[in-house]
C-alpha positions as CSV (number, residue, x, y, z in Angstrom):
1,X,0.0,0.0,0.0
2,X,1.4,3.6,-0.5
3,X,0.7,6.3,1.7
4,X,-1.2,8.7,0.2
5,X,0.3,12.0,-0.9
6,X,-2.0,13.6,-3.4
7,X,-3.4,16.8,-3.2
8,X,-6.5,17.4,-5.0
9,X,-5.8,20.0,-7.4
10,X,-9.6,22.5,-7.9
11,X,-8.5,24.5,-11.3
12,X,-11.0,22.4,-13.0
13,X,-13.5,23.0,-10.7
14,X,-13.8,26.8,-11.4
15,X,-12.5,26.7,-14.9
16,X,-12.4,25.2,-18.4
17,X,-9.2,23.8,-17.8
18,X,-6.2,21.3,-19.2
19,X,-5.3,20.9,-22.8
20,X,-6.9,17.3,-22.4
21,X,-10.2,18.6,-20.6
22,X,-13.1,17.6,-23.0
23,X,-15.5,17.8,-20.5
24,X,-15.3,21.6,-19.5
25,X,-15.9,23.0,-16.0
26,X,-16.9,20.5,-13.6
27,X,-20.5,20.5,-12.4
28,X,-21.5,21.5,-9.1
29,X,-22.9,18.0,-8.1
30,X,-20.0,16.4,-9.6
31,X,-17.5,18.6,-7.1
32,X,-19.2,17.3,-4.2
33,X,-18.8,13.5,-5.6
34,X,-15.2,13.9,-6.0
35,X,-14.7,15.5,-2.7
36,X,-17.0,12.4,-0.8
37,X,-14.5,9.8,-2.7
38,X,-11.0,11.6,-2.2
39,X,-12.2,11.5,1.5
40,X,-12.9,8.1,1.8
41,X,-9.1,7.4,0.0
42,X,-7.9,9.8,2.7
43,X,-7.0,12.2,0.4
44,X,-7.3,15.3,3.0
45,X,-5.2,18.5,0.8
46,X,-7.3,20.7,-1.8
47,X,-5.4,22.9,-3.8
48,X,-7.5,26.2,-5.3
49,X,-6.4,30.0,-6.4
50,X,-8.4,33.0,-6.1
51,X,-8.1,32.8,-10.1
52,X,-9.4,29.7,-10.7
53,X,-13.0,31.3,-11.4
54,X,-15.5,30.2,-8.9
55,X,-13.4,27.1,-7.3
56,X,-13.2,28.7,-3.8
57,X,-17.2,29.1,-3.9
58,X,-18.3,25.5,-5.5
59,X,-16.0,24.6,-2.6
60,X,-17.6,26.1,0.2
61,X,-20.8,25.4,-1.3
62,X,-20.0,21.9,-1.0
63,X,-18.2,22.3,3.0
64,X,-14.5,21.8,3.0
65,X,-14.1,21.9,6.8
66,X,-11.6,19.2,7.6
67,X,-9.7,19.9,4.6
68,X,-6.4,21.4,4.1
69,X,-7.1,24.3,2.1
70,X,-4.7,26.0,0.2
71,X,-5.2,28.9,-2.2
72,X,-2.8,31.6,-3.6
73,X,-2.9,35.2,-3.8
74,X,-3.4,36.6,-7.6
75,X,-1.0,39.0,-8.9
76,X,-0.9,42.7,-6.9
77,X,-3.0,45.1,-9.1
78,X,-0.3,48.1,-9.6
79,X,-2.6,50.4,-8.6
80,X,-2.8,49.5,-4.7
81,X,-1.5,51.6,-2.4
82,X,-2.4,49.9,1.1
83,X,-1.3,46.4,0.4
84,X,-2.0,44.9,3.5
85,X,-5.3,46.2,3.3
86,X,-5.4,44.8,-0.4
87,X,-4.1,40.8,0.8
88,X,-6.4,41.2,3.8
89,X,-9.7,41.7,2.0
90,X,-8.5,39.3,-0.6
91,X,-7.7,36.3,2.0
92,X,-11.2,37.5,3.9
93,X,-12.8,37.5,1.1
94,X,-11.5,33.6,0.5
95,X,-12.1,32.2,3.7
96,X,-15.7,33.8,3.1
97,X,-16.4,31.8,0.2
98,X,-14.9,28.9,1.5
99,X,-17.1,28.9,4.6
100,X,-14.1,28.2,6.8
101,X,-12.1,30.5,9.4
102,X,-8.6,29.3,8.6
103,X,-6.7,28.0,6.0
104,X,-4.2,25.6,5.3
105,X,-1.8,27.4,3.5
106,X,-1.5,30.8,1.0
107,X,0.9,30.8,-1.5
108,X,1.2,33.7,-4.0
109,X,0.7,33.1,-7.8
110,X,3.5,35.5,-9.0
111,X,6.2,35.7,-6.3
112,X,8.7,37.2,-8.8
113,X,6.6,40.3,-7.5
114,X,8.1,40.4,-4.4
115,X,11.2,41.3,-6.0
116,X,10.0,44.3,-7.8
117,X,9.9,46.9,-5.2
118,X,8.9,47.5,-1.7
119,X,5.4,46.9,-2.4
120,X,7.1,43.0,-2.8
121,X,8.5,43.4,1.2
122,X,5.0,45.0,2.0
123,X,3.5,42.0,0.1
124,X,5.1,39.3,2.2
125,X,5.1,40.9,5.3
126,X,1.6,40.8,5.0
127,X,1.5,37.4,4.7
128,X,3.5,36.8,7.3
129,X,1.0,38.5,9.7
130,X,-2.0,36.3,8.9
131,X,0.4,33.5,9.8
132,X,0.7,35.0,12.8
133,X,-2.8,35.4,13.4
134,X,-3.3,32.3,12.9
135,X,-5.9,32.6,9.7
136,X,-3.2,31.0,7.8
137,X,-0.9,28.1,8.6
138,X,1.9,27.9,6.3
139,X,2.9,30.5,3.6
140,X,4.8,30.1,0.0
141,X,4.7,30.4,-3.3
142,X,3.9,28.6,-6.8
143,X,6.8,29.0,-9.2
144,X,6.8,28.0,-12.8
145,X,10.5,27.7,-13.2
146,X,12.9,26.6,-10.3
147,X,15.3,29.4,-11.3
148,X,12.8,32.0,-9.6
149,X,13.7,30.4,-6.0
150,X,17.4,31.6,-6.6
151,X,16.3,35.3,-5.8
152,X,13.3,34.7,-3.8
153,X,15.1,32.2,-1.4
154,X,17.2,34.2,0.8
155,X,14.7,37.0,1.3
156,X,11.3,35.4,1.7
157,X,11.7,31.9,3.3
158,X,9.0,29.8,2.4
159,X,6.9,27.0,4.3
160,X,5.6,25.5,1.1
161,X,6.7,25.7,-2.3
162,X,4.9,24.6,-5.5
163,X,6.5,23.5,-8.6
164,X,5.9,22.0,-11.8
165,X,7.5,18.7,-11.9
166,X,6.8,15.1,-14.0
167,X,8.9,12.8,-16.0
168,X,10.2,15.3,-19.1
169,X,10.0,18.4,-16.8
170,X,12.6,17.5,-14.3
171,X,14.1,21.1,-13.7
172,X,13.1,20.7,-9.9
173,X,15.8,18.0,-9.1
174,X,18.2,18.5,-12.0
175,X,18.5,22.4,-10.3
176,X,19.4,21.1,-6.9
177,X,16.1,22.9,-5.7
178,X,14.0,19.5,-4.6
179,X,17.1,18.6,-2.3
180,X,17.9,22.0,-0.5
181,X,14.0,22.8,-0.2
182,X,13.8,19.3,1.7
183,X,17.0,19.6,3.6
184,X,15.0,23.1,5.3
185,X,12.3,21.9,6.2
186,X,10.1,23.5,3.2
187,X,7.0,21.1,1.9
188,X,7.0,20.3,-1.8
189,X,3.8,20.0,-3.7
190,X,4.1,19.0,-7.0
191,X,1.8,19.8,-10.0
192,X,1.6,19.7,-13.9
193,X,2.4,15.7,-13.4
194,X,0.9,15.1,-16.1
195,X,1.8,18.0,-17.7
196,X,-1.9,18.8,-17.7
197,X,-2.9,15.6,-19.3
198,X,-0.7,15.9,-22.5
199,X,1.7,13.0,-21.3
200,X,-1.4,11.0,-21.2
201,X,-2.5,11.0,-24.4
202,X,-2.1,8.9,-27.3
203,X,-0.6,9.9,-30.6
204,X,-3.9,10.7,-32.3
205,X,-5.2,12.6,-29.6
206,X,-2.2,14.7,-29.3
207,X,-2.0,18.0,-30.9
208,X,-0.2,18.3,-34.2
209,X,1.6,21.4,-32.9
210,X,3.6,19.1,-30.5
211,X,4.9,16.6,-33.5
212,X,8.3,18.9,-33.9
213,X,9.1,16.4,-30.3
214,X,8.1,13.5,-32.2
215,X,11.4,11.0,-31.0
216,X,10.5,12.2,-27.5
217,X,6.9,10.4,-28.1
218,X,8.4,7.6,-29.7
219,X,10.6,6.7,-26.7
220,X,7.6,7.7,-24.2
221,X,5.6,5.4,-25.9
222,X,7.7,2.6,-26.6
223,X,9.5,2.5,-22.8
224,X,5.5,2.4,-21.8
225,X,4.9,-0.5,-23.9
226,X,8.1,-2.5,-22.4
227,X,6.9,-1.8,-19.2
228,X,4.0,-2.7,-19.6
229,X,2.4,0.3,-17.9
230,X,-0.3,2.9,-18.6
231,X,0.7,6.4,-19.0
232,X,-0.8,7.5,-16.0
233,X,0.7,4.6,-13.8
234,X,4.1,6.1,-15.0
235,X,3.5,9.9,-14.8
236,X,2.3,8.7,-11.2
237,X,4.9,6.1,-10.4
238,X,7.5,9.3,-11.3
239,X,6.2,11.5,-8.4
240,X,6.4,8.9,-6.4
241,X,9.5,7.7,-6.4
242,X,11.1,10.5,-4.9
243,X,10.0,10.7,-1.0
244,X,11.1,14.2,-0.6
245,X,7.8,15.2,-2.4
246,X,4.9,15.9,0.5
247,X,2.1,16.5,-2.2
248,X,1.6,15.5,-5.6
249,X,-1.6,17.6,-6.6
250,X,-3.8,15.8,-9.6
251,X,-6.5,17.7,-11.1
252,X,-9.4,16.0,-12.4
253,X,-12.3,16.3,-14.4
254,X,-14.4,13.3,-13.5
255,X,-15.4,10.7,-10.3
256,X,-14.2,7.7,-12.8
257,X,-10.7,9.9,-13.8
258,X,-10.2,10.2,-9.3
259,X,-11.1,6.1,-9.6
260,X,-8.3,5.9,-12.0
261,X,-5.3,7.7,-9.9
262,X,-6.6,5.8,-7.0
263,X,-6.3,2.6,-8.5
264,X,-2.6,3.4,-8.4
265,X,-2.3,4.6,-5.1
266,X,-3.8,1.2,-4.1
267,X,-1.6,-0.4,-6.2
268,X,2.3,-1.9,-4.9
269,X,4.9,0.5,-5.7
270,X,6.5,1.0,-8.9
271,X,10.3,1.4,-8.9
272,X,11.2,2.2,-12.2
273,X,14.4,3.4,-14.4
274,X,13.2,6.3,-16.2
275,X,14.7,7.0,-19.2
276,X,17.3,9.9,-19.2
277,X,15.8,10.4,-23.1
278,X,12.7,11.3,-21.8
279,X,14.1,14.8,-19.9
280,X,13.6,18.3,-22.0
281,X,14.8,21.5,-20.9
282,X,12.8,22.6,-24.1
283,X,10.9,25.6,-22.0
284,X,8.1,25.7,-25.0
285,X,7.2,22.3,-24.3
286,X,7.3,21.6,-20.5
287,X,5.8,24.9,-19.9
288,X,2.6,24.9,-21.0
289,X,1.8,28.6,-20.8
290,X,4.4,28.9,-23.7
291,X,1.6,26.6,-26.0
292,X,-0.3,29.0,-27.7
293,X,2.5,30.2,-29.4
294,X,3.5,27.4,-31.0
């Protein structure tokens, strides 16, 4: 039996989101389905974002007490003056909608921010007051590149930190981050595992635009067939494998796509060799916000 570490990522919830989402926003009656079976699986972690459209209120609607809630500050308009004011009202303002008096944990969407002026100090010191208060637990930030932690790290210690990570985006471990982030004491939530569901489909399903990394498929495909393993086992058996990851958050569209992951997570562990050939630093194709322009 593994021990559960997944986080139960809500983007999909509030949004039409995931380049392999044909279903669209999630229904509100599906929501609370998927919330009843992560809890029997003991799946106790839900990730959301003030952005993600109305995630944080088909949330509350359907009562997350006795979750661990964590959200994430959207980016500081440039016209706000009192910004403790502005992270106040907005974390308020969460916790309304979320029917709860505390949270989890409050990460902020763009932390490069903080490292713009002294609204970025003002920023985080704000933060670090709810913590105090105790409407927040644990504070941090979602990064899209491990670079970013390189200037953020010695100014604004972190007690969570979410990055993308999965078996061609390895930039998390090949930087040295996923060691010295464990080493102090910092959680690591994983997301994008499977790189928001591209590595799980087939070759006909697969946008034409991503061909031009055609011998990357090849090898993905054929390793999968010699292992005899689905895509999704291996995109899950990759976060697994490395015990210095506290949460692997997997967003889902459906009850039966949660009854899939769980069927791994019930499964024996996989210890597997993954290929070296499968790693690209290719930023236009493990970072998906870089898509639409190819």
């Amino acid at each position: 039996m593994i021990t559960s570490r997944l986080a139960l990522g809500t983007a999909q919830f509030g949004l039409n989101y995931g380049i392999a989402n044909t279903n669209g926003q999630i229904a509100e009656s599906a929501i609370r389905q998927i919330l009843n079976n992560a809890t029997l699986a003991d799946i106790n972690t839900l990730d959301t974002a003030m952005d993600y459209g109305y995630s944080e209120e088909y949330l509350g609607n359907a009562g997350v007490s006795g979750w661990n809630v964590i959200t994430k500050l959207p980016e500081l308009p440039k016209d706000i003056v009192d910004i403790e004011c502005w992270v106040n009202k907005q974390v308020n303002k969460s916790l309304s909608k979320l029917g709860v008096s505390n949270i989890y944990g409050l990460m902020l969407h763009k932390p490069t921010q903080l490292l713009h002026s002294n609204k970025g100090k003002d920023m985080w010191s704000a933060v670090i007051k709810l913590k105090k208060c105790g409407l927040v637990k644990k504070i941090g930030y979602s990064i899209y590149d491990p670079s970013e932690l390189k200037n953020l790290w010695d100014e604004f210690q972190p007690d969570i930190v979410q990055a993308p990570y999965n078996i061609i985006d390895r930039r998390l471990k090949s930087s040295g981050w996923l060691s010295k982030l464990y080493n102090n004491n910092v959680e690591v939530h994983v997301r994008s595992i499977f790189l928001q569901g591209l590595l799980l489909m087939n070759k006909d399903q697969r946008p034409k635009k991503f061909n031009k990394w055609s011998l990357l498929w090849q090898i993905w495909e054929q390793w999968l067939i010699e292992q005899q393993l689905t895509a999704l086992d291996a995109c899950l058996a990759f976060a697994y494998s490395d015990k210095r990851i506290s949460r692997i958050v997997v967003g889902v569209d459906s009850c039966s796509h949660l009854e899939q992951i769980l069927e791994y997570r019930n499964a024996n562990p996989l210890f597997l060799n993954f290929p070296k050939e499968l790693e690209s630093k290719e930023v236009n194709l493990i970072n998906p916000s870089n898509w639409g322009n190819l």
